[in-house]
LOLUM-637148 format. One line per field, with one value per residue (C-alpha): x, y, z; chain; residue number from 1. Coordinates in steps of 0.5 Angstrom, whole numbers, padded with zeros to 4 digits. Layout:
residues N
u: [X ...]
v: [Y ...]
w: [Z ...]
cadena: [A ...]
num: [NUM ...]
END
This chain:
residues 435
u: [0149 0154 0154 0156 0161 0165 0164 0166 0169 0164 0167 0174 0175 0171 0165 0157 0151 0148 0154 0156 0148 0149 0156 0153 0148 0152 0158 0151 0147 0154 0155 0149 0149 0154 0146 0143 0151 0154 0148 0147 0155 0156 0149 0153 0157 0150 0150 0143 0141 0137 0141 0148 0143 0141 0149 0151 0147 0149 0157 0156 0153 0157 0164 0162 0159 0166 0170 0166 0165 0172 0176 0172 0173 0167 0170 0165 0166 0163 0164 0170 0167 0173 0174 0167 0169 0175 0171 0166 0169 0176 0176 0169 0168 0175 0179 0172 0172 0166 0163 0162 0170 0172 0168 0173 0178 0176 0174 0182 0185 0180 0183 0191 0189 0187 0194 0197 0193 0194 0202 0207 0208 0202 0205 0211 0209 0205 0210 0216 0212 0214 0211 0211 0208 0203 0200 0200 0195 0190 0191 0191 0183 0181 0182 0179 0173 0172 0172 0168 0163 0164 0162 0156 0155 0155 0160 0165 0164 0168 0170 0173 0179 0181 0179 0174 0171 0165 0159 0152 0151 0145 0142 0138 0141 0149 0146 0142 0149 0154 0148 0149 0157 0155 0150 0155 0160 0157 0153 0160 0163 0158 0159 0153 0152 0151 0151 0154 0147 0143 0146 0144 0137 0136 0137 0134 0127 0129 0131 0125 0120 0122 0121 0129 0129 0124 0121 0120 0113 0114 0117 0118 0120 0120 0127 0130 0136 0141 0139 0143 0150 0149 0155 0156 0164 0167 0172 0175 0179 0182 0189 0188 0195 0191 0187 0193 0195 0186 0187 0194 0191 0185 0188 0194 0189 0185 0190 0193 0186 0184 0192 0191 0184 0186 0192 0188 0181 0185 0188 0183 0179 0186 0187 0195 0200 0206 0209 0204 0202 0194 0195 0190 0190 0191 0184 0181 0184 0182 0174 0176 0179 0173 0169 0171 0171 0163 0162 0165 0160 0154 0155 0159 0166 0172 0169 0174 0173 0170 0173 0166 0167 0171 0164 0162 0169 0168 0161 0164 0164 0171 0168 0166 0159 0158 0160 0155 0149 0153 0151 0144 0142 0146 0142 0135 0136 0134 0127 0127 0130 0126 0127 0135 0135 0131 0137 0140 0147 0146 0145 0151 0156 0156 0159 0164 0167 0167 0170 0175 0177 0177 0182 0186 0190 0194 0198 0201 0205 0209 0216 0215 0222 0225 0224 0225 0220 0216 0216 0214 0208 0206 0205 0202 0196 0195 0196 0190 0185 0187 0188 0182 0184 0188 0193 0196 0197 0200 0204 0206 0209 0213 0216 0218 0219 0226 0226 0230 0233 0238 0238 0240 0245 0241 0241 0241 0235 0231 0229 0230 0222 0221 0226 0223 0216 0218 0221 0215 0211 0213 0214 0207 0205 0211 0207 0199 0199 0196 0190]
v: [0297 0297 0303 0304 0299 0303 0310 0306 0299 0295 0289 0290 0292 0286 0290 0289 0295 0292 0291 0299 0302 0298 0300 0308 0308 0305 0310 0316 0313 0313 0320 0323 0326 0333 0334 0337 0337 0343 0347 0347 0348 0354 0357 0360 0365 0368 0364 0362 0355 0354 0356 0351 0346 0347 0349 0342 0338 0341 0342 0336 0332 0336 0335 0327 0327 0330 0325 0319 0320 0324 0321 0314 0313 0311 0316 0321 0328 0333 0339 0336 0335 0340 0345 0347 0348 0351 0356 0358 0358 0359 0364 0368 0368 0367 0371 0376 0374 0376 0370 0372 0374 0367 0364 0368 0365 0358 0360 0362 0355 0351 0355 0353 0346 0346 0348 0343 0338 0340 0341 0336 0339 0334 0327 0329 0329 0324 0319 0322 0319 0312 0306 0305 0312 0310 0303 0306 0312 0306 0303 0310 0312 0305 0307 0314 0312 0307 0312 0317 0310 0309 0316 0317 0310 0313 0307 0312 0319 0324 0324 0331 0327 0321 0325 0319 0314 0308 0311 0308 0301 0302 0306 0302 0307 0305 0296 0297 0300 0295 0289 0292 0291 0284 0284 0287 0282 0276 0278 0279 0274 0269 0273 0276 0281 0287 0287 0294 0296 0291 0293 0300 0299 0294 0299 0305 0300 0297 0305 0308 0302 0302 0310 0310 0316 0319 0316 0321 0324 0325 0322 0329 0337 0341 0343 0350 0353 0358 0365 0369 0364 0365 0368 0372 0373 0378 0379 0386 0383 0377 0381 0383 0380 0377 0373 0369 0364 0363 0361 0357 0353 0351 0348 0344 0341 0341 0338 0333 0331 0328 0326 0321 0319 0317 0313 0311 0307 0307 0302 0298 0297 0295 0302 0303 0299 0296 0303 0306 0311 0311 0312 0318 0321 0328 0327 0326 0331 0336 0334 0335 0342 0344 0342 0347 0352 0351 0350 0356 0361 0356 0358 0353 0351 0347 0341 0335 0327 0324 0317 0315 0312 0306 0303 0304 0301 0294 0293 0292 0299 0299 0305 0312 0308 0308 0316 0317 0314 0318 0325 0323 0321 0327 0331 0327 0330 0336 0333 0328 0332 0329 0321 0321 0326 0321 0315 0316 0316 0309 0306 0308 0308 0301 0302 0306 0301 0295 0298 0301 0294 0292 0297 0294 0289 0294 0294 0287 0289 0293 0291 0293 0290 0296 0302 0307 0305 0303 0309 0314 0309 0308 0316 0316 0312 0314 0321 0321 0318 0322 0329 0327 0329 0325 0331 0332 0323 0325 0331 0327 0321 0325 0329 0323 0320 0325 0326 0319 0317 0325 0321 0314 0317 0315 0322 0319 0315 0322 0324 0332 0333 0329 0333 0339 0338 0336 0343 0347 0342 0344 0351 0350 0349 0354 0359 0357 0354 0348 0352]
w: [0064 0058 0058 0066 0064 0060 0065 0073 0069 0074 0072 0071 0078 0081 0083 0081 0079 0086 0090 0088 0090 0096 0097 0095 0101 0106 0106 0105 0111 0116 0113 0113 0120 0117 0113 0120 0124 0119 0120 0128 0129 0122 0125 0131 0126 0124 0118 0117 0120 0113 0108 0111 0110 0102 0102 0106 0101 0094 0096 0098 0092 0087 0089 0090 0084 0081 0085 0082 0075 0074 0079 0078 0086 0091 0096 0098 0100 0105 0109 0114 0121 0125 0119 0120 0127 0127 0122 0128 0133 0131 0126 0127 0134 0135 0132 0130 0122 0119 0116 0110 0110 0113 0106 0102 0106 0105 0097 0096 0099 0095 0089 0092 0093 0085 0083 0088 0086 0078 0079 0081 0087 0091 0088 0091 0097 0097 0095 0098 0105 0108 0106 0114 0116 0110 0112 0119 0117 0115 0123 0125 0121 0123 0131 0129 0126 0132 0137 0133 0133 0140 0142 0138 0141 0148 0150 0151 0155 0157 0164 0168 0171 0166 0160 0157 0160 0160 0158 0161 0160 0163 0158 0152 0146 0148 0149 0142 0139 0142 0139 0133 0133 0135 0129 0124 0126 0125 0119 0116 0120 0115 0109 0109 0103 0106 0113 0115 0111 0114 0122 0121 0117 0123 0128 0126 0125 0133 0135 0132 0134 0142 0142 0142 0137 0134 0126 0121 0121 0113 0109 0103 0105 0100 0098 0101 0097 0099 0099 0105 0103 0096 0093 0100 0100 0102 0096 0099 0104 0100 0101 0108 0112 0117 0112 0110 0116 0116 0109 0111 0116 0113 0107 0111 0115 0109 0104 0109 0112 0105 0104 0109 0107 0100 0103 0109 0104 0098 0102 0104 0098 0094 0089 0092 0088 0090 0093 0096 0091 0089 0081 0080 0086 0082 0080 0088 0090 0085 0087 0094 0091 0087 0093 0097 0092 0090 0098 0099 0093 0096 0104 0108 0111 0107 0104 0104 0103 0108 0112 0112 0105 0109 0110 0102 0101 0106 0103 0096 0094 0088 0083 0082 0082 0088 0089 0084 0089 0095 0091 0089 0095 0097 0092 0094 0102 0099 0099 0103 0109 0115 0113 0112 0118 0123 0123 0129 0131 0135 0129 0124 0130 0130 0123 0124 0130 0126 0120 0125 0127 0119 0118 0123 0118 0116 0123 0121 0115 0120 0123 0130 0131 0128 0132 0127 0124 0129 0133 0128 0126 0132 0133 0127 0128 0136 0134 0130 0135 0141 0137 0133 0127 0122 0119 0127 0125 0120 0121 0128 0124 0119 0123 0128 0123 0120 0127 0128 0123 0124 0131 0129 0124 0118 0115 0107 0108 0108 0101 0100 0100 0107 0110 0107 0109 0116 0117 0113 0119 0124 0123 0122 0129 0132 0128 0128 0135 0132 0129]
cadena: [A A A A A A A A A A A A A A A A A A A A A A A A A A A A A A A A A A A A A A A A A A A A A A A A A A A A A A A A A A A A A A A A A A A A A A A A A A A A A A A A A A A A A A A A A A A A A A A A A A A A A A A A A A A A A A A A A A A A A A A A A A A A A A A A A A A A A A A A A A A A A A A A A A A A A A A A A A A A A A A A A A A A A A A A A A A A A A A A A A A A A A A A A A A A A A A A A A A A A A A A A A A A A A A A A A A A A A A A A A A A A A A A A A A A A A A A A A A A A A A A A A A A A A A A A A A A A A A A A A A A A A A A A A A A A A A A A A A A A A A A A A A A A A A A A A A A A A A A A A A A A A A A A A A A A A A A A A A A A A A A A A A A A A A A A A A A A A A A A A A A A A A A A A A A A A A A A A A A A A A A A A A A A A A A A A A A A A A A A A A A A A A A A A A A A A A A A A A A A A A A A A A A A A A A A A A A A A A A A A A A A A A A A A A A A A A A A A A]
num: [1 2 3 4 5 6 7 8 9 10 11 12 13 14 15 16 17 18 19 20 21 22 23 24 25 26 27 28 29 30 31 32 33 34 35 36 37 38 39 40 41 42 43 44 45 46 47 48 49 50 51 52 53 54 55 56 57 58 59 60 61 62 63 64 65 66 67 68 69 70 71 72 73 74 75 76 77 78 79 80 81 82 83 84 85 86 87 88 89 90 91 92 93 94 95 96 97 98 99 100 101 102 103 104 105 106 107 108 109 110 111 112 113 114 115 116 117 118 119 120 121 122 123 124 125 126 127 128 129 130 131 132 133 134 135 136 137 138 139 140 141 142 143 144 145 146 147 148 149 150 151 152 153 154 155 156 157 158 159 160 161 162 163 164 165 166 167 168 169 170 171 172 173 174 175 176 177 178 179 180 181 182 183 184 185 186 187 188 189 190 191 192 193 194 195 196 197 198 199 200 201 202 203 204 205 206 207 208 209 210 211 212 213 214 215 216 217 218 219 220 221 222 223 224 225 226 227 228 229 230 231 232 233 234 235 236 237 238 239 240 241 242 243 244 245 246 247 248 249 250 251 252 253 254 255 256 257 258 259 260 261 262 263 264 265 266 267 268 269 270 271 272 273 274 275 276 277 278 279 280 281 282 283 284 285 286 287 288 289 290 291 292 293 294 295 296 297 298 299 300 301 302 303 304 305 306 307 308 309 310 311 312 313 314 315 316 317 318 319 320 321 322 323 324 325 326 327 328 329 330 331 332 333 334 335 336 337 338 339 340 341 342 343 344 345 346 347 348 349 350 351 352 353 354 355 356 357 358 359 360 361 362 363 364 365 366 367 368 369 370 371 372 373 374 375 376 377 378 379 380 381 382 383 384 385 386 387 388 389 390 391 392 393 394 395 396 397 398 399 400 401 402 403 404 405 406 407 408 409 410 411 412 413 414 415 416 417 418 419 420 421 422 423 424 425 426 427 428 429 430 431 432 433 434 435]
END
């Protein structure tokens, strides 16, 4: 015990051994789904189905275990949910990239968030941000969460003329979801310890007892490694001009993903000081950097820090402990494949809700009453969940945010680095066409 003390700090931050595990289950339970999601959707490059799935699960493990005993954060990482898509269907297919020269591409923007995140030039931006656009980033990932729970959950469906609306109450998967809501809240509402663990325990036993969704048939799978993946980048087209905006894209949503991750959970479990900043996000970013690099020799898309870490932070989770379990759980998915895999997405849904709703309390400090931060805050923390992607939040919000203060006049509050950052946005945009 002595020894963990002295590696996470344990006790100085408040925390226990038994609260960080729990903590580390938690977050991997409501994030395990990337296990069997990131092979279904990069399989559709011609990447083997198998071999993302041994490459999801090491990527995922190394970069969390750097991120928990050299960043000493409980955040945990994985292939980003979007990143992978944009990879399958908006680089190979869309722009008839061949897979393993999209590897390299993502390998390339690994390397550049590494020397972002080893210079100065990463703190500067983060901290030029508003305090405002900051806070709202924490409002806009709960809501974020909250309508990925919601759709997981099938309380929210599409619709062709409203775009979302109400999904079926009828259906006993969307009841047991919406009790397990009602359940999660009143075990937090009791202070019970725990409760997001035990609401997805509960509900995957109810799920897999009514026939809701199918119980593991074995419990252990031999595990499978990478072989096809395995160091298959195309290093020959690392200098093709048509390479470079694929590289830029991945690495702004990449930089400004992970930028309002750390700001976002750091803020909810206390790390921020009293300006805003997250001392030590240097070494955050760095693991989320040397995640991608690895991710990318062992065969998957961009790996980034997931939002998911909330629910590990909400149950207690303070120090690079619970990171560590998140990567030996994620390291043990290797053999124990059919168990993690058979929690259904009913169960961890309700988690991702209520912690949405606990991520609500930063929407307090804000000053409504001043409309040039209250407009930019606002657009920040809607743009995230309509736009499904927290950088658009961001990207919304700073640029707004410069937007009004040249419009009302306020021309010297804009620090040189908003100004710039803005500006180099929104030619982004102009350019990428939102890619």
């Amino acid at each position: 015990m002595e020894t963990l003390e002295r590696l996470f700090q344990i006790r100085a931050r408040g925390s226990s051994v038994g609260t960080e595990i729990r903590a580390g289950v938690t977050t991997f339970l409501t994030m395990a789904y990337i296990l069997f999601v990131n092979p279904q959707i990069l399989s559709a490059t011609g990447m083997p189905a198998a071999d993302v799935a041994a490459a999801t699960a090491l990527a995922s493990a190394l970069a969390t275990l750097v991120m928990g005993l050299w960043a000493n954060f409980p955040f945990a990482l994985a292939p980003g949910m979007g990143l992978n898509a944009y990879f399958t269907f908006g680089v190979v297919q869309g722009m008839g990239v061949p897979w393993p020269v999209a590897l390299t591409a993502v390998f390339v923007e690994g390397l550049l968030f590494m020397l972002l995140a080893a210079s100065g030039a990463r703190a500067r931006v983060i901290d030029a941000i508003p305090r405002e656009i900051k806070i709202a980033t924490m409002t806009g990932i709960g809501l974020f969460l909250a309508i990925i729970g919601f759709e997981n959950a099938g309380l929210t469906v599409d619709h062709p003329a409203t775009l979302v609306t109400l999904g079926d109450l009828h259906q006993p998967k969307v009841l047991l979801a919406l009790a397990g809501v009602l359940l999660m809240g009143a075990l937090l509402a009791r202070g019970v310890r725990g409760a997001v663990l035990i609401g997805i325990v509960v509900l995957t036993l109810a799920a897999w007892a009514a026939g809701l969704a199918p119980a593991p048939q074995r419990l252990v799978a031999p595990p499978a490694l990478p072989r096809e993946t395995l160091l298959a980048m195309d290093l020959s087209q690392v200098f093709r001009a048509s390479l470079l905006p694929v590289i830029l894209a991945f690495l702004f949503v990449d930089f400004f993903d992970t930028a309002g991750t750390l700001l976002g959970v750091g803020r909810l479990g206390g790390f921020l000081d009293r300006e805003g900043r997250l001392p030590g996000a240097g070494r955050a970013f760095f693991a989320d950097a040397a995640g991608t690099t690895v991710g990318a020799l062992l065969g998957t898309s961009t790996v980034t820090t997931y939002i998911e870490s909330a629910t590990g932070v909400e149950e207690g989770g303070r120090t690079g402990l619970t990171a560590v379990v998140v990567a030996l759980l994620f390291l043990a998915a290797l053999f124990l494949t059919p168990l993690f895999t058979a929690v259904p997405a009913l169960a961890t849904a309700p988690a991702l809700i209520v912690v949405g709703a606990l991520m609500m309390r930063g929407a307090a400090e804000l000053d409504w009453t001043r409309m040039e931060q209250a407009v930019p805050a606002f657009l920040t923390i809607v743009a995230m969940p309509f736009t499904y992607s927290i950088a658009t939040g961001i990207t919304a919000g700073v640029v707004s945010w410069v937007a009004v203060q040249l419009l009302a006049g306020r021309a010297r509050t804009i620090h040189p680095v908003m100004g710039t950052l803005a500006a180099a946005l929104v030619l982004y945009h102009a350019l990428a066409g939102g890619a």
